[in-house]
TILO-51323 format. One record per residue (C-alpha): residue in three letters; x, z, y. Coordinates in steps of 0.05 Angstrom, whole numbers, padded with zeros to 5 digits, always signed. Layout:
// residues N
ALAXZY
...
END
This chain:
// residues 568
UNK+00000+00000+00000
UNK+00022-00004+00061
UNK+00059+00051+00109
UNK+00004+00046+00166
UNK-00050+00040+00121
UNK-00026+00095+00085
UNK-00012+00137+00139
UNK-00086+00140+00163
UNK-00113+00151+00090
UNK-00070+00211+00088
UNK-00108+00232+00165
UNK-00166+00221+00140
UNK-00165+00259+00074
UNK-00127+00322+00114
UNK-00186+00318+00169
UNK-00243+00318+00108
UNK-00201+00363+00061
UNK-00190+00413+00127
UNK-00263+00416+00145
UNK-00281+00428+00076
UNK-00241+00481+00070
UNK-00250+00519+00142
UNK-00337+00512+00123
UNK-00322+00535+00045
UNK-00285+00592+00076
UNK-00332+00604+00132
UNK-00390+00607+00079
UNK-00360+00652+00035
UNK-00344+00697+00092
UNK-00415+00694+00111
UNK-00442+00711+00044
UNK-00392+00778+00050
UNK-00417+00791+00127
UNK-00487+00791+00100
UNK-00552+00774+00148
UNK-00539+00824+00201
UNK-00456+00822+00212
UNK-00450+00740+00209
UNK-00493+00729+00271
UNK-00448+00774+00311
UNK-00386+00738+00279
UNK-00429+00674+00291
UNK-00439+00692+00371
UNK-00367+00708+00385
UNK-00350+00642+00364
UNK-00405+00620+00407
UNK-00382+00660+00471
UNK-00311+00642+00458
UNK-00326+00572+00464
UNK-00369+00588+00521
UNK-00324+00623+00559
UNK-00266+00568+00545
UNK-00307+00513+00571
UNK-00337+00546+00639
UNK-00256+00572+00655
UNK-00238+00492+00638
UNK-00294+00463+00678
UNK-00296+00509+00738
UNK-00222+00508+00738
UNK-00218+00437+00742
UNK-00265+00433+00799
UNK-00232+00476+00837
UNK-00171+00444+00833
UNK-00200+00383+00860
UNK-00253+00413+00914
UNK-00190+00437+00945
UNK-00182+00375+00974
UNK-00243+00366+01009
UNK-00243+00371+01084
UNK-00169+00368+01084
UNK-00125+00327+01127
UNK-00083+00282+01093
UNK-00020+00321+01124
UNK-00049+00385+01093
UNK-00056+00345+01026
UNK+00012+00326+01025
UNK+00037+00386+01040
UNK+00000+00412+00981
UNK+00027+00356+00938
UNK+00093+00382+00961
UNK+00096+00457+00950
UNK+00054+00448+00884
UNK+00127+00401+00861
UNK+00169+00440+00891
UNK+00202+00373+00925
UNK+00200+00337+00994
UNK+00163+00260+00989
UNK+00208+00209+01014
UNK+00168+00171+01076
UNK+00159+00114+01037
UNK+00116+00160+00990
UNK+00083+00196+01042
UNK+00060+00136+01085
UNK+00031+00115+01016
UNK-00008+00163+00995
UNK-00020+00181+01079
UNK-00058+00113+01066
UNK-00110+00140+01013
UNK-00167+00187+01033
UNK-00176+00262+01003
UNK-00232+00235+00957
UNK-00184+00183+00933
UNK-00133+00235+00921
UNK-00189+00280+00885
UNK-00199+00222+00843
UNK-00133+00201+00827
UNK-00113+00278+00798
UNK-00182+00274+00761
UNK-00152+00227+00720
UNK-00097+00261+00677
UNK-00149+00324+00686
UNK-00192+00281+00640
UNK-00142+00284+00586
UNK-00112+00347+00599
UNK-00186+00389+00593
UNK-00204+00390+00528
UNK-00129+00404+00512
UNK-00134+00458+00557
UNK-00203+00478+00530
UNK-00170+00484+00461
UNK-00111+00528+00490
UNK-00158+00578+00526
UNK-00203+00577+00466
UNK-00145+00603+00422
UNK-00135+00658+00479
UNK-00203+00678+00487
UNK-00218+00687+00404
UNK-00174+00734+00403
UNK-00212+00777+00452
UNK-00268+00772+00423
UNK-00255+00779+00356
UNK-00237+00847+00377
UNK-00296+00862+00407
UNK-00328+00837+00355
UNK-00298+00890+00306
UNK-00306+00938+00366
UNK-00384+00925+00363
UNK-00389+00930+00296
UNK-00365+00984+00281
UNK-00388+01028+00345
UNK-00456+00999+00322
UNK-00446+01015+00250
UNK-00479+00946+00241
UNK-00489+00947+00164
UNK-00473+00893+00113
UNK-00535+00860+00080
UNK-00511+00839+00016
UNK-00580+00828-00026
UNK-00602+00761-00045
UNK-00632+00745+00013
UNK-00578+00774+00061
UNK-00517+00733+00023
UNK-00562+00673+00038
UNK-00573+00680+00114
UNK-00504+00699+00122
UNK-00473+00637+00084
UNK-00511+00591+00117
UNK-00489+00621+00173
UNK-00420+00618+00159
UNK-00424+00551+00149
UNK-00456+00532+00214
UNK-00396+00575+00241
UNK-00351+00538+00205
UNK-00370+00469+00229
UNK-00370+00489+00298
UNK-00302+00528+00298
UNK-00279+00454+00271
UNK-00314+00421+00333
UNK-00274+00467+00381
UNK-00207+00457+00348
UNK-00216+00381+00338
UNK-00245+00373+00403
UNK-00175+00341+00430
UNK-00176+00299+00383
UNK-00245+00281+00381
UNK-00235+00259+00457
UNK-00177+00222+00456
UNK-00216+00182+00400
UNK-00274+00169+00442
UNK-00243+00154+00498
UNK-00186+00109+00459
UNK-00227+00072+00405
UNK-00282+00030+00464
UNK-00216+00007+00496
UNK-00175-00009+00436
UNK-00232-00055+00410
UNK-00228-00092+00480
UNK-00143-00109+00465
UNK-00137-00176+00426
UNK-00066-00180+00396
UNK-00026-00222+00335
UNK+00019-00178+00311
UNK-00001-00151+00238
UNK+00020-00080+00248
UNK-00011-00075+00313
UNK-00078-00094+00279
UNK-00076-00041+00223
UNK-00062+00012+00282
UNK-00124+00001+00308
UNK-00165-00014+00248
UNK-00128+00052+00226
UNK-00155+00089+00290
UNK-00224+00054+00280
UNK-00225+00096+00215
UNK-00199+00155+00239
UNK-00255+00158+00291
UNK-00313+00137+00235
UNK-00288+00187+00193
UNK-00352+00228+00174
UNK-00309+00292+00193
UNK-00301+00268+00273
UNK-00379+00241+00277
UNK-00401+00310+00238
UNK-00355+00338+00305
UNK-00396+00295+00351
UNK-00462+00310+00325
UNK-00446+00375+00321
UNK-00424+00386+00399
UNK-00364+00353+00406
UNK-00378+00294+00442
UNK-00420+00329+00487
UNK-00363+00379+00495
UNK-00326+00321+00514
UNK-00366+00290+00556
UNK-00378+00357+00597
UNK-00302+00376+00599
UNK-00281+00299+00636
UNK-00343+00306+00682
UNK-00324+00318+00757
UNK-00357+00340+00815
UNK-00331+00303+00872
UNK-00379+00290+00937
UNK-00431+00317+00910
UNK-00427+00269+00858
UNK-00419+00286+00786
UNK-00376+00227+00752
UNK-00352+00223+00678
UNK-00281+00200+00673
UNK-00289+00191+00600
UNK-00334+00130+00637
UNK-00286+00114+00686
UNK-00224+00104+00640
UNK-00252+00063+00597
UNK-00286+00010+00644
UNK-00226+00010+00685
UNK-00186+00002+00618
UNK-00229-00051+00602
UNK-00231-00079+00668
UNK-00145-00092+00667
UNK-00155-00128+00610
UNK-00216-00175+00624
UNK-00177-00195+00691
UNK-00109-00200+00659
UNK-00134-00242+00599
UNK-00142-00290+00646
UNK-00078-00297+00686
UNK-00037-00356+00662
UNK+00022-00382+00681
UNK-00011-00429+00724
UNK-00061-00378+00756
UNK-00134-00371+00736
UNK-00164-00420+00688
UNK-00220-00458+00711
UNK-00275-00435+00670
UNK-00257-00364+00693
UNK-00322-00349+00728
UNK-00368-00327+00674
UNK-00304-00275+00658
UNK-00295-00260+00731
UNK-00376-00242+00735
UNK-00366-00197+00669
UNK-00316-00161+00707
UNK-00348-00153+00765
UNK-00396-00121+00731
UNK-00351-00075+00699
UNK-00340-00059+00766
UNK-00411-00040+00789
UNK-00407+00011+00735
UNK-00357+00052+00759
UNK-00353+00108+00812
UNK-00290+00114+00809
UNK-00252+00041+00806
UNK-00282+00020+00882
UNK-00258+00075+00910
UNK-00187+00063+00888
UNK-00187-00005+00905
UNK-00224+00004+00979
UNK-00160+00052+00981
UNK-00112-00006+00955
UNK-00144-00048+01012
UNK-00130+00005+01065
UNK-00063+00010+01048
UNK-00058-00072+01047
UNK-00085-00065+01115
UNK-00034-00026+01135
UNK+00020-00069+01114
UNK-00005-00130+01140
UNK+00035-00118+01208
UNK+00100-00116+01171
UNK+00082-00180+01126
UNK+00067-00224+01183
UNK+00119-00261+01213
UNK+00142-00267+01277
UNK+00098-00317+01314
UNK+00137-00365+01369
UNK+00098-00353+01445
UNK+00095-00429+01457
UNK+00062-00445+01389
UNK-00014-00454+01413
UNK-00039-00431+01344
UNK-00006-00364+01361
UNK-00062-00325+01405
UNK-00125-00343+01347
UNK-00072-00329+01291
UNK-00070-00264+01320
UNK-00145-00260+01318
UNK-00158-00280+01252
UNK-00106-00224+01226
UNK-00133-00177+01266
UNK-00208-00195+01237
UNK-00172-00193+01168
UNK-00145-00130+01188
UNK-00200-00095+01206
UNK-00245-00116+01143
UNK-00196-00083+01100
UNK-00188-00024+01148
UNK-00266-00015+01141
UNK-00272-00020+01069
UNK-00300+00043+01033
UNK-00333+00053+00967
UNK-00396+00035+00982
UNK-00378-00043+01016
UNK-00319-00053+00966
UNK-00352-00093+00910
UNK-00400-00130+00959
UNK-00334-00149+00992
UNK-00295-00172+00925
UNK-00369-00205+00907
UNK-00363-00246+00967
UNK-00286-00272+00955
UNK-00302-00280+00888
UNK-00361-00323+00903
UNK-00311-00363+00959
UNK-00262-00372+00900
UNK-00308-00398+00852
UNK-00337-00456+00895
UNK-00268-00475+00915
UNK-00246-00481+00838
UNK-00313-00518+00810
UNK-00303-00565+00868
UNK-00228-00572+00852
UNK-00215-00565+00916
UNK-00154-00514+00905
UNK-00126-00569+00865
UNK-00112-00612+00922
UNK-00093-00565+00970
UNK-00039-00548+00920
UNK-00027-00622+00902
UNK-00040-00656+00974
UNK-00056-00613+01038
UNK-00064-00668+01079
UNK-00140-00690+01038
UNK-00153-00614+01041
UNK-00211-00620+01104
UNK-00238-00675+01069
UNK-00239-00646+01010
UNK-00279-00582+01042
UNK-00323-00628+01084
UNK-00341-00681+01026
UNK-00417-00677+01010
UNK-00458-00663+00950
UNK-00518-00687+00933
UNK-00567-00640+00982
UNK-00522-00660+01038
UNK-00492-00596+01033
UNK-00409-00589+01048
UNK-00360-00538+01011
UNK-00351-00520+01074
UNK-00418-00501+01087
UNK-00430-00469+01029
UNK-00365-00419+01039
UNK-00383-00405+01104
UNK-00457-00389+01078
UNK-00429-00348+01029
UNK-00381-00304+01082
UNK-00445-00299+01121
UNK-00484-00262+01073
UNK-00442-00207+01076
UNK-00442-00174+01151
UNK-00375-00145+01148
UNK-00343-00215+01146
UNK-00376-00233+01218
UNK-00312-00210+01255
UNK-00267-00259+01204
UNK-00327-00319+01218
UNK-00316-00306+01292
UNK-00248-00322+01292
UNK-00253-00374+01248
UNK-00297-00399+01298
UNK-00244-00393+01352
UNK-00191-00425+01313
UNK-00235-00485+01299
UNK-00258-00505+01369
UNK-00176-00490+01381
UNK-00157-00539+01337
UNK-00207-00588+01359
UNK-00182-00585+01430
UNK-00109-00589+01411
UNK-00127-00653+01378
UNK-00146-00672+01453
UNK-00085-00650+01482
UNK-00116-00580+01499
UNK-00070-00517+01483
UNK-00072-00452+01513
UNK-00134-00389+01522
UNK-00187-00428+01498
UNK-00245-00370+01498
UNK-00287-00394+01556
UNK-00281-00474+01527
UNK-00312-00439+01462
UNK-00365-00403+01498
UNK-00388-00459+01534
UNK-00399-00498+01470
UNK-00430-00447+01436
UNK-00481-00442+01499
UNK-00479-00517+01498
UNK-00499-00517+01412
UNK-00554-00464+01415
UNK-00584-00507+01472
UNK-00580-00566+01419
UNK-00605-00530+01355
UNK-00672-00498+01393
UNK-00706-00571+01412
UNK-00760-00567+01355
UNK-00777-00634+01323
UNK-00847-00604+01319
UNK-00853-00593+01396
UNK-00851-00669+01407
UNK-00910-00725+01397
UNK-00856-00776+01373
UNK-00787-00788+01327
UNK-00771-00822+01397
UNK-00779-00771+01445
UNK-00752-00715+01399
UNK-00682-00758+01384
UNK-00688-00772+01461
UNK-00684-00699+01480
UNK-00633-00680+01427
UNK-00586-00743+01458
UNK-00603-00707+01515
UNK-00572-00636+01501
UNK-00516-00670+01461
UNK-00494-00708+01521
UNK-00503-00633+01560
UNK-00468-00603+01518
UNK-00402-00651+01513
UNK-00400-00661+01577
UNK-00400-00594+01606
UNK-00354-00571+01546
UNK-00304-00623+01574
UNK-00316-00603+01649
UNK-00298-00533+01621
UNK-00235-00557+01594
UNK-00210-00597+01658
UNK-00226-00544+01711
UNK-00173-00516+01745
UNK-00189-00434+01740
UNK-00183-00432+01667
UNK-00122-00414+01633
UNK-00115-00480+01587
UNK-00053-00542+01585
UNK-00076-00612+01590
UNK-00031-00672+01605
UNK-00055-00725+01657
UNK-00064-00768+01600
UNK-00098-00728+01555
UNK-00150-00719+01620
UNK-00153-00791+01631
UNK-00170-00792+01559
UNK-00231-00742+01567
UNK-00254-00771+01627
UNK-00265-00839+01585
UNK-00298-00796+01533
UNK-00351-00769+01591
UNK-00360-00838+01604
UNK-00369-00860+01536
UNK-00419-00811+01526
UNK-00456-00827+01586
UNK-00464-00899+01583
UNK-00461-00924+01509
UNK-00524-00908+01478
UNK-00505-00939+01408
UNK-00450-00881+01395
UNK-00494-00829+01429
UNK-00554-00851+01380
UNK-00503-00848+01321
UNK-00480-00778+01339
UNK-00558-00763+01345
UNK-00579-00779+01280
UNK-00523-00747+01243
UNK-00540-00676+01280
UNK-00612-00681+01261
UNK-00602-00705+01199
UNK-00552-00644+01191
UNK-00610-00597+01226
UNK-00663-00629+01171
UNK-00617-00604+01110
UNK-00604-00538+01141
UNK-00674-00513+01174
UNK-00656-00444+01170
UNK-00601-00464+01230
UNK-00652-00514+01260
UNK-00704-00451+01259
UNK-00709-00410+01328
UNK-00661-00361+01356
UNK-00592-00359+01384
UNK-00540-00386+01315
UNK-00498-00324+01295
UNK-00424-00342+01278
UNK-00435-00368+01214
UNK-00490-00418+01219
UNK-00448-00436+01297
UNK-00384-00451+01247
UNK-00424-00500+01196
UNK-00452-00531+01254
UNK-00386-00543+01281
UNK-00341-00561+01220
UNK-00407-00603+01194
UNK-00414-00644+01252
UNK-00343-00641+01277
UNK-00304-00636+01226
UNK-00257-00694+01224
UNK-00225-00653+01292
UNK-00188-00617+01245
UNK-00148-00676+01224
UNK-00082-00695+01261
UNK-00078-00757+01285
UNK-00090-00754+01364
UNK-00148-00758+01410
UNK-00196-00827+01405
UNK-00259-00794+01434
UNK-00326-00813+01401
UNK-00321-00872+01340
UNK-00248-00892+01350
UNK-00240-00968+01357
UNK-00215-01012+01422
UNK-00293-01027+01437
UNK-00299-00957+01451
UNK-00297-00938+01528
UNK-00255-00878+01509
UNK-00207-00920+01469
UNK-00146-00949+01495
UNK-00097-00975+01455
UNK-00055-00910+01461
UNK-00110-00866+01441
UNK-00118-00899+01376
UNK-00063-00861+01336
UNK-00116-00827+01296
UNK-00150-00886+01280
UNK-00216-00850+01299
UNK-00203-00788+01261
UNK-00233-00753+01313
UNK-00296-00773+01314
UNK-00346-00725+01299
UNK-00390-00763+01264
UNK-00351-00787+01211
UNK-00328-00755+01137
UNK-00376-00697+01151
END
């Protein structure tokens, strides 16, 4: 046979041939004690286990309510004087980063194996005592031994009972480790042979009728009680928490590859997730892991150059990614990784990581490419950052950085705030004519040209007045001027750029509906209907092409990639 095998045969016969023993004993015992002296024998054993598990539980709680209300300072002065060492700063910064709840949480972990050890240990202590009094009671008492029939009876069965559940309380470490071990070992998917018997062997270990004759008899609710923290106010088993967070490693790491995540990783990403929602533990430690991220996010970024216009709303967009993770907590964590996870999986069905890891440059197209209800990727991620309100601050900037990169197509660099404000006025004037409000398809397009042309216009008035804090050379505003010109007189591109806004309102009513657009539904109108500003390639106003007012010949280096009605 072999060793492993053999090895957990031998466990298992020891555990049967152990408990068979202790009860035989216990009975016989029993049968001596008679019906009135084995039910005090029988409650010291009770009390003794009693007593071990309050001193375990209350201790334990304790421990960890000491942290409440505490600065972190105070808690890592604690940390300190209970090691008897100094932290190095590194250390301290880190843990500085957690919360006291996080630090309850994170020494409730080895208290969830170290209780029912330490129930065991005090159990041992506390037998003693009152086996003593037990002798001291029975014999101040003068309890007498009934030793008829009916007496040996009581007090065997008795005995037994006493036996089993003396064999509860000294198994009960290893009765926890088991049911804490086996749901996680059953998760692990491995080739090597002797790895496989190991686990099989625990598997049998933890069937064994001995260990679920300990359950049923009090042990796994022993067990459950002894890794079951108060913390908040809120009473979480870590017998729970160990092994969905156990489980959770190795869902997530099963599918990390060499060349990242595997396509068809959703439905395993959603199982995990869910894993997630069943923990109270796991979300705090990771809204903790995103505070401390936050943190370092000053040291990670490099050292931006003053003249590089994308400076000021790269700036912006860190600090909005700054303060998301800053503001995560254990109640908005899983929403958050929900919402990324969401982001991640409609950029990998749409393949669109693929070629912004194989060609950049067909990236925006890529985002802004249509499927078939008119709907972009881009669209749908910015949807899907707008259904979760603590991403507004991140779609803001993203909204800045877009109309920036517009305008530096055009030549425009510098503080481009009020340019963005006056386009967002300029869109919201757009989006509120009402197709219903009109008799006609005629007068309804003729009001939206109408706003369109507003809104252009004035944006581009914004951009070449004088008082704002903006760069643009006298060609690039010889270039702009032809574009208000453009838009003025020729009605063909202004009816093209028409019909692609309210054929983009149609598809989207819930921006077309009434109000002012919040940040997300302002950024799909403006990377929908704009989008090809994103491109590099220069400034050719509206349509591209020498017949265009606003194209001259030197204007043309994008070829018409600017045009906002194209590639959307």
């Amino acid at each position: 046979m072999n060793d492993i095998k053999s090895i957990f045969l031998i466990v298992n016969i020891v555990l049967i041939a152990l408990v068979a023993i202790v009860v035989l004993l216990k009975t016989r015992g029993g049968a001596k004690r008679g019906a009135y002296r084995q039910p005090i024998h029988l409650a010291g054993v009770l009390l003794t286990a009693i007593t071990a598990f309050l001193v375990t539980t209350i201790g334990c709680n304790i421990i960890l309510s000491s942290f409440e209300g505490k600065e972190m300072s105070e808690i890592i002065a604690m940390l300190e004087s209970s090691l008897g060492m100094t932290l190095d700063q590194e250390t301290a910064q880190m843990i500085g980063s957690f919360d006291a709840e996080l630090i309850a949480y994170l020494l409730a972990i080895p208290l969830a194996f170290l209780s029912p050890i330490v129930f065991f240990l005090i159990y041992l202590v506390a037998a003693i005592f009152f086996g003593s009094a037990r002798v001291a009671v029975t014999k101040f008492c003068k309890v007498p031994r009934r030793v008829d029939t009916t007496g040996k009876t009581i007090g065997a069965v008795l005995g037994a009972l006493e036996g089993v559940l003396v064999m509860a309380f000294v198994l009960l470490p290893i009765t926890a480790l088991l049911r804490l071990g086996v749901p996680v070992i059953q998760n692990i998917e491995v080739d090597d042979e002797d790895l496989i018997q190991v686990i099989e062997g625990v598997e049998e270990v933890y069937e064994n009728p001995v260990i679920q004759l300990v359950s049923f008899t009090g042990g796994e609710f022993l067990a459950d009680e002894l890794s079951t923290v108060t913390l908040e106010n809120k009473r979480v088993n870590l017998n729970n928490e160990l092994t969905v967070g156990i489980q959770l490693v190795y869902q997530v790491s099963g599918l990390i590859t060499e060349d990242g995540l595997p396509a068809d990783s959703e439905e395993a990403l959603r199982e995990a997730l869910g894993l997630l929602k069943q923990s109270n533990y796991l979300p705090i430690l990771l809204s903790g892991a995103m505070n401390i991220f936050a943190d370092a996010i000053d040291e990670f970024m490099p050292e931006l150059p003053a003249d590089d216009p994308m400076s000021a709303v790269t700036v912006k967009l860190t600090a909005s990614l700054k303060g998301f993770l800053e503001g995560s907590s254990a109640d908005t964590v899983v929403a958050d990784i929900e919402t990324f996870l969401n982001l991640f999986i409609i950029l990998e069905s749409n393949d669109v990581l693929d070629v912004i890891s194989e060609n950049p440059d067909e990236a925006l197209a890529a985002l802004t490419a249509k499927d078939e209800n008119g709907k972009t990727i881009l669209s749908k991620m910015i949807a899907t950052l707008g259904s979760n309100s603590r991403t507004m601050p991140i779609i803001t900037a993203l909204n800045e950085i877009s109309v920036s990169v517009m305008l530096q197509g055009m030549g425009v660099t510098g503080e481009t705030a009020e340019v963005y404000n006056e386009l967002k006025t300029g869109i919201n004037n757009v989006v509120s004519v009402k197709k219903d409000d009109f008799a006609t398809e005629e007068e309804y397009k003729e009001e939206l040209k109408t706003e369109l042309k507003g809104t252009i216009n004035n944006t581009i008035d914004k951009i070449l007045d004088d008082t704002i804090e903006i760069e643009v050379s006298d060609e690039d505003k010889a270039k702009l001027e032809d574009l208000k010109e453009t838009i003025t007189n020729d009605e063909e591109v202004m009816a093209e750029v028409t019909d692609k806004v309210d054929e983009f309102l149609q598809q989207n009513p819930e921006i077309a509906e009434g109000g002012e657009l919040d940040d997300a539904e302002l950024l799909d109108f403006i990377t929908s209907n704009f989008g090809d500003m994103f491109t590099e390639g220069g400034f050719s106003g509206f349509g591209g092409g020498d017949s265009q007012q606003g194209g001259s010949s030197d204007s043309q280096q994008g070829g018409g990639a600017m045009s906002p009605v194209v590639g959307n």
